[in-house]
C-alpha positions as CSV (number, residue, x, y, z in Angstrom):
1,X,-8.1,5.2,12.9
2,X,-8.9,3.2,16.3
3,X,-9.0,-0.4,13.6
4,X,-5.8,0.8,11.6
5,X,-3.7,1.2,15.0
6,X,-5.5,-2.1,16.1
7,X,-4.3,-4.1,13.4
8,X,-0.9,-2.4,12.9
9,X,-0.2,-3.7,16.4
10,X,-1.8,-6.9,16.1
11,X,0.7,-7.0,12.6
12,X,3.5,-6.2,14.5
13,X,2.6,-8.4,17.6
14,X,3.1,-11.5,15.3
15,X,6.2,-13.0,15.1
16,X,5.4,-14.5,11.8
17,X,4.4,-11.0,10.0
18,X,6.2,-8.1,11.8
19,X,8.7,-8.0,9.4
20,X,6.5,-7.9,6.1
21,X,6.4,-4.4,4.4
22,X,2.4,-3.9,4.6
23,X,0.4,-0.8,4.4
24,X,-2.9,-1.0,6.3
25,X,-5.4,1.8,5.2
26,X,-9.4,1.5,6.7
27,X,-12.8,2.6,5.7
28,X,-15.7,2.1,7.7
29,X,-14.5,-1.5,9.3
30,X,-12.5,-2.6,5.8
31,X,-9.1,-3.2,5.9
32,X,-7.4,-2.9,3.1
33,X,-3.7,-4.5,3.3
34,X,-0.9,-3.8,0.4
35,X,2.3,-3.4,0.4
36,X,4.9,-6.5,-1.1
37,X,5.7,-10.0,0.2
38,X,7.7,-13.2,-0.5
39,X,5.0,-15.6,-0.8
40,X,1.2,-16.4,-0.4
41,X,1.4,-18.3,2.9
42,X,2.8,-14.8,4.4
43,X,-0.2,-13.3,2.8
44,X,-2.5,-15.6,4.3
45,X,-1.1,-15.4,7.9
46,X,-1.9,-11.8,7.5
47,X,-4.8,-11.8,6.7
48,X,-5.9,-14.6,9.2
49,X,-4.8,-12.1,11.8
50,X,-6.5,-9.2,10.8
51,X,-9.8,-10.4,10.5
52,X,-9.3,-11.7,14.2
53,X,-9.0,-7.6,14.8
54,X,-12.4,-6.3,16.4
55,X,-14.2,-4.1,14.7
56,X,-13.2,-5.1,11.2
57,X,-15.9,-6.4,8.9
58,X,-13.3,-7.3,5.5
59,X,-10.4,-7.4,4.3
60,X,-9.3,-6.5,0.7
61,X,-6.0,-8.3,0.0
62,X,-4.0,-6.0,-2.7
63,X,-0.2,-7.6,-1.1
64,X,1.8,-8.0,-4.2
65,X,5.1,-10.6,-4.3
66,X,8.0,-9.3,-4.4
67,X,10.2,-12.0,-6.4
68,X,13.6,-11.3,-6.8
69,X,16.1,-10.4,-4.0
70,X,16.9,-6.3,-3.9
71,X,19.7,-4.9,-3.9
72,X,21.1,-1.7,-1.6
73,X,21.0,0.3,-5.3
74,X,17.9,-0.7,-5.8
75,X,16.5,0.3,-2.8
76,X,18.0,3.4,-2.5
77,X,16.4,4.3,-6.0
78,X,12.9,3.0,-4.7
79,X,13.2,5.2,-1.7
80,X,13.7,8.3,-4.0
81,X,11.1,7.0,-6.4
82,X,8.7,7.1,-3.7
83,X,9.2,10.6,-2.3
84,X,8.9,11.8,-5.7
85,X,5.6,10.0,-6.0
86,X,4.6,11.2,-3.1
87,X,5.4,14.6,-3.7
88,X,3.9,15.3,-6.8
89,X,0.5,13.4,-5.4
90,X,0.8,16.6,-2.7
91,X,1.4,18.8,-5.2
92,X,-1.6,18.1,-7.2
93,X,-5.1,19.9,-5.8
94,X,-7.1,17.0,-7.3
95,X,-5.8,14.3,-5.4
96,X,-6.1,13.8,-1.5
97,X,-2.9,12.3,-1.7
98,X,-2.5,11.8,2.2
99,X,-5.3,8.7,1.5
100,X,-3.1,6.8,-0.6
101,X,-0.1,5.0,0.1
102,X,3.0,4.6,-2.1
103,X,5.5,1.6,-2.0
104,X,8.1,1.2,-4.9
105,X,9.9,-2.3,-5.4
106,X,12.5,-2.0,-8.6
107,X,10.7,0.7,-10.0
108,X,7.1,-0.9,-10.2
109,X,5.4,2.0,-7.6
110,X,2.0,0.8,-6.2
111,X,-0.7,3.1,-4.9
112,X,-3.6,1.7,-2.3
113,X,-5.7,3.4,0.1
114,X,-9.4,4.9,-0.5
115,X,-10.3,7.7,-2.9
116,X,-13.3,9.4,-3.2
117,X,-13.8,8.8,-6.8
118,X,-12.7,6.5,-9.6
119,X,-10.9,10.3,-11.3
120,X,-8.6,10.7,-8.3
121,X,-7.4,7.2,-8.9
122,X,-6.9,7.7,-12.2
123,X,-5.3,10.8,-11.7
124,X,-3.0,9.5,-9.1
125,X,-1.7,7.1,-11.9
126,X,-1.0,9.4,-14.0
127,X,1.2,11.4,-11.9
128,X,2.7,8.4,-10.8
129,X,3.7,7.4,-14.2
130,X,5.2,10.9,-15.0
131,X,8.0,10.2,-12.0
132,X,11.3,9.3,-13.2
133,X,12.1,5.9,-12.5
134,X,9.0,4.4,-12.3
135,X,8.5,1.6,-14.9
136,X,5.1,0.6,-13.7
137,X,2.6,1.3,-11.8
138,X,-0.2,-1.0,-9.9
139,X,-3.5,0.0,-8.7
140,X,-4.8,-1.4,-5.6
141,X,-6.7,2.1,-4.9
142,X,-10.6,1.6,-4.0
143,X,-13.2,4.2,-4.2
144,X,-14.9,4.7,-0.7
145,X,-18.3,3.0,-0.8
């Protein structure tokens, strides 16, 4: 937790990256960033900065692009999509849901963070795809070495 607060702030710290929409999750010293940005110079930057972060020993890039332009609509519906995701990975015993991070760009949902094993990710996807609204979903999850 001591390298996930380090490199949120050194994230936020940069004027170049504070307003990207990036999830940082971290097992034994590797980083794993995800979330969605515009292009792969921001992605780069990122991860540039990161690996300047003490005590980090890798970085597992699963940033996806977020092409078009949102709308209000949309994200209101992304926001909802989300907390339904989110819910129902709570609600389910099998899953350590509080591991894995949800973002949700125009219905596409995707889920990073470590599991303990390759059935909680697949599980999480399945309970991901039974949401309303969610057209796709990506997995960035790794299993925890």
């Amino acid at each position: 937790s001591v390298i996930t607060t380090s490199v949120k702030t050194a994230l936020l710290s940069d004027p170049d990256i504070k307003s990207f929409d990036l999830k940082v999750d971290t097992h034994k010293g590797v980083v794993q960033l995800s979330g969605f940005v515009d292009n792969a110079a921001q992605v780069e930057r990122a991860i540039t900065v990161v690996r300047g972060v003490s005590g980090v020993t890798d970085v597992e890039n699963k940033v996806s692009f977020k092409g078009v332009e949102t709308t209000v609509g949309n994200k209101v519906d992304d926001s909802v999509v989300t907390t339904r995701v989110k819910a129902a990975l709570l609600a389910d015993a099998s899953v350590k849901s509080l591991d894995i991070a949800v973002v949700t760009r125009k219905g596409e949902v995707q889920l990073s963070g470590f599991v303990d094993n390759q059935g909680q990710a697949t599980r999480s996807i399945e309970i991901a795809r039974a949401i309303p609204g969610v057209s796709q979903v990506i997995n960035d999850m790794s299993v925890k070495k």
